[in-house]
C-alpha positions in Angstrom: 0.0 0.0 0.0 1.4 3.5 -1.0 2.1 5.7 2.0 0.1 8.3 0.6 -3.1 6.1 0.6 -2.1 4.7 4.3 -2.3 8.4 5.9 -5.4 8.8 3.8 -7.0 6.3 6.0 -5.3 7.0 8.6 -6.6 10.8 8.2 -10.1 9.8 7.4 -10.5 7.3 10.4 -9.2 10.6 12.5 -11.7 12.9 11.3 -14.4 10.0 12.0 -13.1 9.8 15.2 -13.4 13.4 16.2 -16.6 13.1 14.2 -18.2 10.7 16.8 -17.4 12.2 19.5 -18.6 15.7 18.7 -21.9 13.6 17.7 -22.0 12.0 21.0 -21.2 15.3 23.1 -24.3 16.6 20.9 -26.4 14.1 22.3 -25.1 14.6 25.9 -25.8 18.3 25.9 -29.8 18.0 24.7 -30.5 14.8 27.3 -28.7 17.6 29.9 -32.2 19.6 29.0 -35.6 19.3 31.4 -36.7 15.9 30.5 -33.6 13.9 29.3 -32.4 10.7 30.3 -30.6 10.8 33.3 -27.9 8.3 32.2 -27.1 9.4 28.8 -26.0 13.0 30.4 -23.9 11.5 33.1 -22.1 9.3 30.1 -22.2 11.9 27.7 -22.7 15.3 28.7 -18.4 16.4 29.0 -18.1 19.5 26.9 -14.4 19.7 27.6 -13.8 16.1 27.2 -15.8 14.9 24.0 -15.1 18.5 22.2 -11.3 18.3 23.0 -11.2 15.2 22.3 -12.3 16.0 18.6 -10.3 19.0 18.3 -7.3 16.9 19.1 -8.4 13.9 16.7 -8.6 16.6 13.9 -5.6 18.4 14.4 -3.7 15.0 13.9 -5.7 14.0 11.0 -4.4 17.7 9.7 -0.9 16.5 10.5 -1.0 13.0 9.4 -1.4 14.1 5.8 1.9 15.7 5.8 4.7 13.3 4.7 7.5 14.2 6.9 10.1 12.1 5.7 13.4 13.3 7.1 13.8 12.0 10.3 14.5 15.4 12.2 11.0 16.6 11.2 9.5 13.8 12.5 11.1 14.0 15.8 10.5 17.9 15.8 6.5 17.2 14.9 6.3 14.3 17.5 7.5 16.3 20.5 5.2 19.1 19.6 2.5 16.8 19.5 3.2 14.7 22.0 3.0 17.1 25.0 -0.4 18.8 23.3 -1.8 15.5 23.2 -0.8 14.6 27.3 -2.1 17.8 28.2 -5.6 17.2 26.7 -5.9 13.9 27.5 -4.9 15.0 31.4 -7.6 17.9 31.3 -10.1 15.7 29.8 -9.6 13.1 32.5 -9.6 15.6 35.3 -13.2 17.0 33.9 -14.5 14.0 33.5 -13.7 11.9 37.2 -14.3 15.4 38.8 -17.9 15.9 36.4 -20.0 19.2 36.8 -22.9 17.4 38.4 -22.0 19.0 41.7 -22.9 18.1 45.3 -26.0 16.5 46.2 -27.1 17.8 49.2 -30.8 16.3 49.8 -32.8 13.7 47.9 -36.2 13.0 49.0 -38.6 10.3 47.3 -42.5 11.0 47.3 -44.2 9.1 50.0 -45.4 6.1 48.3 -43.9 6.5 45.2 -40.2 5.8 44.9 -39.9 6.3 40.9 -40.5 10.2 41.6 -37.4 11.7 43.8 -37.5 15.4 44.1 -33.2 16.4 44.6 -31.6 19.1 45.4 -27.8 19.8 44.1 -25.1 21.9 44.9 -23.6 23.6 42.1 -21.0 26.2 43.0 -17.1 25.4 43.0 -17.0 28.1 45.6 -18.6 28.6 49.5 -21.7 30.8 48.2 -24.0 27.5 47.1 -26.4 27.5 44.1 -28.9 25.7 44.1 -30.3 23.5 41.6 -33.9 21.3 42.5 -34.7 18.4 40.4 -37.6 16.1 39.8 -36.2 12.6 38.7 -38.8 10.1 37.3 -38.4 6.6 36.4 -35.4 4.5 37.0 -32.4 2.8 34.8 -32.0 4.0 31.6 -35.1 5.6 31.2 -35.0 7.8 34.5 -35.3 11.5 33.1 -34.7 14.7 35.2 -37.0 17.6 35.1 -35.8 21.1 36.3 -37.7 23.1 38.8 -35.5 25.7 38.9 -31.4 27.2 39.8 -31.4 29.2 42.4 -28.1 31.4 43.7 -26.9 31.8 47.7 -28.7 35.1 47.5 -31.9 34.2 45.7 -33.4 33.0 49.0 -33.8 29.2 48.5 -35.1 28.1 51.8 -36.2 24.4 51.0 -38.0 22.1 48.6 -40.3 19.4 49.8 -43.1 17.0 48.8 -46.3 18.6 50.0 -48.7 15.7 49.2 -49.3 13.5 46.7 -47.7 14.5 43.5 -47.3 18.1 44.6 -44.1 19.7 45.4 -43.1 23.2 47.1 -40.1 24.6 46.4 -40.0 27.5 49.3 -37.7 31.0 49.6 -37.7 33.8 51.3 -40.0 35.7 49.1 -42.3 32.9 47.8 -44.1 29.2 47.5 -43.7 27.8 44.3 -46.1 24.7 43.8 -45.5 22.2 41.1 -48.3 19.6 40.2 -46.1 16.0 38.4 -48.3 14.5 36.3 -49.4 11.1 35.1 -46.0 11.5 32.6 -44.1 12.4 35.4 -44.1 16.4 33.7 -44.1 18.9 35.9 -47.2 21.9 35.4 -46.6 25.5 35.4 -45.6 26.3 38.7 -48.5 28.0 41.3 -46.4 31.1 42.4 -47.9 32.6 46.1 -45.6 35.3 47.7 -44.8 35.0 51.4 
């Protein structure tokens, strides 16, 4: 086989790569919305990761068309690449064991219902919290998360809690907001009374 066909394929099964893994970031970030599954985000949902991953894999299918065929530009391209490579591989790692899911800090399942846990998640990487409340509905693979709201250290949150059946209260200093989940586990538009 010609060398020029070899890094061809080589370049082509590259830009598949990064390909794929953009793709699959994609799908991450729209089961991260209200309502996706809960598993595919936690596998899927690594911006830094999956899209430096594909930067990476396409800046060496970029380079493995280039025939460098004395050996001192090989040796020069390798060690530039090399330590690019380490670097995004190690930040990729980091993100990924570390995750952006944050601290969860209560989970609560409704009375009599265990497929319908109502959480509530840390989000901040520094002392002021943010709060994030969540409804989660099903279980396995096809548990989805529905979003009740974010709110920051100085937004009030007080607490969120199951106020009977299929009704939660998500409580702050300056009002009650009551969510009705229904039969699809959904949540309604939100009863707003202010304190």
């Amino acid at each position: 086989m010609a060398a020029a066909t070899w890094h061809r394929r080589i370049e082509w099964w590259f830009r598949g790569a990064a390909l794929l893994a953009f793709l699959s970031y994609l799908v991450g970030h729209q089961a991260s919305r209200s309502g996706g599954l809960v598993e595919v985000e936690r596998w899927l949902n690594h911006p830094v990761l999956l899209l430096g991953a594909a930067a990476v894999m396409l800046m060496v299918s970029m380079l493995v068309q280039f025939e460098f065929r004395e050996r001192w530009a090989q040796l020069g391209c390798a060690a530039i690449l090399s330590p690019l490579i380490m670097v995004a591989v190690a930040i990729g790692a980091v993100t990924y064991f570390l995750g952006s899911d944050g601290r969860l800090m209560e989970r609560k399942p409704e009375p009599g219902n265990p497929e319908h846990v109502l959480t509530i998640t840390d989000l901040a990487w520094s002392i002021d919290p943010i709060y994030r409340v969540e409804l989660l509905t099903g279980s396995g693979w096809t548990a989805r998360h529905w979003y009740l709201g974010t709110w920051e250290d100085g937004e009030g949150f007080l607490r969120a809690e199951w106020s009977g059946a299929n009704l939660i209260e998500v409580i702050t200093t300056h009002e009650i907001r009551e969510y009705a989940v229904k039969q699809d586990g959904r949540l309604s538009e939100p009863k707003v009374t202010p304190r």
